[in-house]
N, C-alpha and C positions, 0 to 999 in steps of 0.2 A: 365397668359401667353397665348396667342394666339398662335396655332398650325397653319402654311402654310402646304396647299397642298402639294403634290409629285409633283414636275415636271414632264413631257412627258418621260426625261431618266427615272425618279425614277421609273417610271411606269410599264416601261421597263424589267428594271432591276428585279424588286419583281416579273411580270409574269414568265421572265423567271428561277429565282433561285425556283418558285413552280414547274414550270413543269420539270426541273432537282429533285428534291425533288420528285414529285409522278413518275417519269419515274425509278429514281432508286428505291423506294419502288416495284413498279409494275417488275423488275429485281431481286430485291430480294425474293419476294413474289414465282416466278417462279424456282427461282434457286435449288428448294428441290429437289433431286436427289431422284428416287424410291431407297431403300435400301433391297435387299436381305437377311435376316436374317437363313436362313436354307434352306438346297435341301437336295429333298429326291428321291431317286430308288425303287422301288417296280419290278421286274422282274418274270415273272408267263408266262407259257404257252400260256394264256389265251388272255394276254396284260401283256404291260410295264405300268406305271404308271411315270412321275414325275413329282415332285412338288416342285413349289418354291415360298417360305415361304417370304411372303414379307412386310413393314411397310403400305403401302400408298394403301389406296383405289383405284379403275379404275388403273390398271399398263397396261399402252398401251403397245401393240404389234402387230408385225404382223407377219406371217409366210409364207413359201412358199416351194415345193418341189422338188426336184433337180433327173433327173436321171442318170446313168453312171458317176459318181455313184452313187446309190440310197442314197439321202441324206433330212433329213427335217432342214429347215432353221427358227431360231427363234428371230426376233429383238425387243430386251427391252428397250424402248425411254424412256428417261428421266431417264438414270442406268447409272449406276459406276459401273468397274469393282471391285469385294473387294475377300476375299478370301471367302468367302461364295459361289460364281460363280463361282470360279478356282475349291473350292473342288469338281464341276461335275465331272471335268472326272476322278477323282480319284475313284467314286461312282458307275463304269460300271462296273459290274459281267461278267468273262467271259461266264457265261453260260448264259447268256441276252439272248434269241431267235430271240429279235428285231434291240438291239444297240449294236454296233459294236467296236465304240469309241465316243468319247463326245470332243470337241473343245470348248474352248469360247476367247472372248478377248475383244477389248475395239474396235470397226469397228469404231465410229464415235465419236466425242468430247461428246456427252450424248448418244451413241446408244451402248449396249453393244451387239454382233452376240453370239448365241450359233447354233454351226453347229452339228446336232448327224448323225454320219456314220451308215447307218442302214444295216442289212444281207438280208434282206427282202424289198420288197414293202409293205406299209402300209395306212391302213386309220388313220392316226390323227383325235383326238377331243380333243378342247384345250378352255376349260372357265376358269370361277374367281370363286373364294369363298369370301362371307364373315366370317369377324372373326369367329370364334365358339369356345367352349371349349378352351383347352390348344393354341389353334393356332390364329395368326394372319391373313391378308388378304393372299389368296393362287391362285397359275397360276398352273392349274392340265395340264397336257400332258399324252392321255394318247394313246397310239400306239397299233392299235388294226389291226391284219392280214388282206388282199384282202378278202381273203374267211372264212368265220365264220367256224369251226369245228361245226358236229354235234354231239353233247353230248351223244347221245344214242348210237352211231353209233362207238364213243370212247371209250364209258365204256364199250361195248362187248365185241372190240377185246381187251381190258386191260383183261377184264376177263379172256377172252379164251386165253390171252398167261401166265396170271399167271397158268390157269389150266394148260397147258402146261409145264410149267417151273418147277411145283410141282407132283412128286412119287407119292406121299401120304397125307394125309389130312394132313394139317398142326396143330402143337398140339398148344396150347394156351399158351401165358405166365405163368409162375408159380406166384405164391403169393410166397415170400421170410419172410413173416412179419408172425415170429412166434405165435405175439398176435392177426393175422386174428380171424375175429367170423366167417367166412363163411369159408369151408373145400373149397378145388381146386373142379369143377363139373368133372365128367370122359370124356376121348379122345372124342371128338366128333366124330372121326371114328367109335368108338363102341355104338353110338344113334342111336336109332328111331328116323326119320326125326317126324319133328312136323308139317311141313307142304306136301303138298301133289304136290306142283309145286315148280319151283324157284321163287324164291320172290327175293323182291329188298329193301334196307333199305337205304334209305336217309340219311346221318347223315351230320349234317352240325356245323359246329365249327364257335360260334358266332365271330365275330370283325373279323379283319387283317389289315395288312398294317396300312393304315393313321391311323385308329383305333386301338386304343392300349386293348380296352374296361377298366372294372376297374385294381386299379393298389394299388395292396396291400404295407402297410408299407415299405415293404423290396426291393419294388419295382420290386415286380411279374406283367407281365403282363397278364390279363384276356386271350389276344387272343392266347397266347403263352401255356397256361394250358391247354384251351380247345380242343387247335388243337392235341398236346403228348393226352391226352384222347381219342379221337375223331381215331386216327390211331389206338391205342392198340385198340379201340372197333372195326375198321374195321376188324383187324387179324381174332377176335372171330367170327364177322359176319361169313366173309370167310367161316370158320374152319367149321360153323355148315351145316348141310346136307341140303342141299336145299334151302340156303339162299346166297346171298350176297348184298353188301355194297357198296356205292358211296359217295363221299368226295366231298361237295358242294364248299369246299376249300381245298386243298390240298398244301399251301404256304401260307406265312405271304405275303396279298394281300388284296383289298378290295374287296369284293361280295355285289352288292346293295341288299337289302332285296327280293326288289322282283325278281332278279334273281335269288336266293338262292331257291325260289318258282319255277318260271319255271324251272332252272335245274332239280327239282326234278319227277317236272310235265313230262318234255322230259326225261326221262332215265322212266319213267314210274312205281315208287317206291310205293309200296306198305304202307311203313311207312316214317313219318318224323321224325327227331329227332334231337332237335336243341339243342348244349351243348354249356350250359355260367357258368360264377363262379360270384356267389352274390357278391351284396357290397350295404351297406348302411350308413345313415345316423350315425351311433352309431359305434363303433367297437367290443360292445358284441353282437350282433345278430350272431346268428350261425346254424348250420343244412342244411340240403336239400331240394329243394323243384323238386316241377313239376307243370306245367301249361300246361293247354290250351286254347283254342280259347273260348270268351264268346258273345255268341248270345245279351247278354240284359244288357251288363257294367260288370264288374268289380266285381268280389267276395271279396274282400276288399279295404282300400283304400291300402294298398301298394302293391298288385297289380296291382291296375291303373299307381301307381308309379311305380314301375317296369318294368310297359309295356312301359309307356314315353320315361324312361327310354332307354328300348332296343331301341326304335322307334325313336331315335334320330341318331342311329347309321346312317344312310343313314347322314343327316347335318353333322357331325366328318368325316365321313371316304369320303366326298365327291364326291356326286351324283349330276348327271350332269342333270341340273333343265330339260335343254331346250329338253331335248331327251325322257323326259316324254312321249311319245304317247300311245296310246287307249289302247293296253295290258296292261302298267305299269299301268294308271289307273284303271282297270277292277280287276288286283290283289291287289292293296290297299286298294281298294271297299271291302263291308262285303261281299265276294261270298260264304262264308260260309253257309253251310247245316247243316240240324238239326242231319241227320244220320253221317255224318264227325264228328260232335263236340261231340255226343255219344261214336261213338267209341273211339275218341281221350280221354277219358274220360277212358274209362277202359283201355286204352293201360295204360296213365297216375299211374292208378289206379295197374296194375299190376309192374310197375316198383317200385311205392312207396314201394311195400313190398319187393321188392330186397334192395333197399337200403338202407329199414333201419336198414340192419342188417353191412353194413358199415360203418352210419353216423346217428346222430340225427335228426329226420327229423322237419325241419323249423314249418310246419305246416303237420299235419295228412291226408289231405286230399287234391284232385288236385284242385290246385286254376287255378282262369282261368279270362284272361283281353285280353285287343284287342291287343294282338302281330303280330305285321304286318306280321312276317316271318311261320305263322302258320296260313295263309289264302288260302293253296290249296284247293278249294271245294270239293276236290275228294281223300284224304290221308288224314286218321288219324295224327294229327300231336301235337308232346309236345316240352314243352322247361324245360331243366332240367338243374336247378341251381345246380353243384354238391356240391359247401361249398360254406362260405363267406369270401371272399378275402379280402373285410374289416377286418375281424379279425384276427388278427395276428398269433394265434393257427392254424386256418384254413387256413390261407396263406400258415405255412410251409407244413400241411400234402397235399395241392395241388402240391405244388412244389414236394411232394417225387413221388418215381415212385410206390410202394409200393403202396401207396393211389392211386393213378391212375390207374395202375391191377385190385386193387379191386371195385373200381367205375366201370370200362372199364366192369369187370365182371360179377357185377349186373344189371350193364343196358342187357345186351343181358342176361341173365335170364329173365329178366323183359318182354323180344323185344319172347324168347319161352313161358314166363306163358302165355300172351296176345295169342299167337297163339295158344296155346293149346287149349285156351276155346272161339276161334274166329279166326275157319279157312278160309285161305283167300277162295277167290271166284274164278272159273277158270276165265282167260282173254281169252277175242277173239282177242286181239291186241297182236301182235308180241313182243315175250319175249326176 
């Protein structure tokens, strides 16, 4: 059977049912509506943080800022409103310093408006994350004051109005845990100071915010232990004669690595002292550890894992690539000295034997890998794993408060043996 040509209509006809055919494929192809899967608040002194957890790569936006009244304008193209975007304003803390109220709605057939009522004028910084970890694509917002607070200039008069607002030394938590191995030490009112100026102790509570860090069976979170730790160890700080204590975090927030470094650097801290809760591969590993900075790789390989590890926190808790400039470089650089990672070394060294009369210790001696958050060139600095949150045993005794007194109590033993046999040096800079 011989096949005739298509006539001139047939012709016709089949171009145009193709170009109906890829006109709507090229309509449906576009039609995917970006999907907001979770928003989240973070509210701190510091800055606000939020974040909205989203399905689709590139989520276009634009923003703009509004005065009388002070308002930041945020538009999500190619968005549907869902209840994911309504639960903002339910998410506003009245103690926000920044947001006031949160608004959203449906402004355009595909454009959703989030308008937040701010108390304040504010500098916005607003990027994208890709995936990472637990989370999908993310639109960070993060709302940071006109004028930066200076750190040093905060933690003084914090100081000097606790001194103020306190009689008498303050006494230290008691151990309640009748099977303590370590006796209570005596009022710190009734010690010989052990150093000879006021000194300043760094301590900084790994993760926050975005970062949940590790997250035990029971569903402890890592930044949640460190930080209750991290406060009881401030009190002791305090309490002792001639010492006090600064909180590189003091809210469930995110702190880039290397500001948790310069903060420490501008309050001008004598020691660093980074507290996280292990987690590994296995869920019998157990005990304590301490690390520091290492000049020439890695003292084992889980070490190196471990450092990765922490060194990842900045990609989870979401650090803002583009603001990288020449400082943020220069501290993630090895500035590290041969005389920093000595000392950091017997601080390490004197803490080990505090705690291992609370906990098993992981390994006997201070291990030491390239921990980004342990690169001040000029402060001894350790990072102390107090248990492993991977294991289940040692998830609960994190979570008791008991456990946490007694850690909180060994590290500032550990923060005077170090002193005792390594007094600081006067400063010619302003205390």
């Amino acid at each position: 059977m011989t096949r005739q040509p298509p006539s001139n209509r047939a012709r016709r006809q089949i171009t145009l049912a193709a170009g109906a055919t890829l006109l709507l494929g090229l309509r449906t192809g576009s039609a995917h509506a970006a999907k907001v899967i979770a928003v989240r608040i973070w509210p701190a002194k510091d800055y606000t943080r939020i974040t909205l957890e989203h399905d689709t790569e590139g989520l276009r936006y634009s923003t703009k800022l509004l005065d009388n009244p002070t308002r930041l304008v945020i538009d999500l193209e190619d968005s549907l409103l869902n209840d994911s975007l309504r639960d903002l304003t339910a998410r506003v803390s009245g103690n926000d310093p920044f947001i006031h109220a949160i608004r959203v709605a449906q402004y355009q057939a595909r454009t959703v408006r989030i308008v937040l009522d701010l108390k304040q004028p504010i500098k916005p910084e607003i990027f994208s994350l890709q995936a990472v970890a637990q989370y999908q694509h993310r639109l960070v917002l993060d709302l940071f004051p006109l004028v930066d607070d200076d750190p040093l200039m905060n933690f003084l008069a914090s100081y000097e109005k606790e001194k103020a607002q306190t009689p008498s030394v303050a006494r230290a938590p008691e151990i309640t845990d009748p099977n303590a191995k370590r006796a209570a030490p005596p009022d710190a009112a009734a010690r010989k100071p052990v150093v000879s100026r006021l000194v300043t102790i760094a301590l900084d509570a790994g993760h926050g915010g975005e970062d949940p860090g590790a997250i035990g069976k029971r569903g402890t979170f890592e930044k949640d232990v460190v930080l209750s730790i991290a406060r009881r160890l401030k009190r002791l700080v305090d309490a002792e004669p001639n010492m006090r204590a600064y909180l590189t975090r003091d809210g469930d927030y995110f702190v880039p690595l290397h500001v948790r470094v310069q903060r420490a650097r501008r309050v001008q801290a004598d020691l660093f002292v980074s507290i996280h809760a292990d987690a590994w591969i296995s869920p019998k590993a157990r005990g304590s550890s301490v690390y520091a900075l290492s000049e020439k790789g890695a003292s084992s390989s889980a070490a190196r894992w471990m450092a990765n590890k922490e060194n990842s926190a900045d990609m989870i808790g979401g650090l803002n690539i583009r603001h990288k400039d020449r400082t943020v470089a220069e501290v993630l650089l090895d500035m590290s000295t041969s005389a920093q990672i000595k000392d950091s070394l017997k601080l390490g060294q004197s803490v080990l034997q505090e705690i291992k009369d609370v906990n098993t210790l992981h390994k006997p001696r201070v291990e030491q890998a390239g921990f980004a958050v342990l690169r001040a060139p000029d402060i001894p600095s350790i990072l102390v794993e107090t248990a492993f949150i991977s294991n289940p045993d040692e998830e609960l005794r994190l979570r008791d408060e008991d456990y946490q007194n007694q850690m909180a109590r060994a590290l500032v033993a550990g923060i005077r043996r170090y002193f005792e046999a390594n007094p600081p040096l006067a400063k010619s800079k302003m205390m």
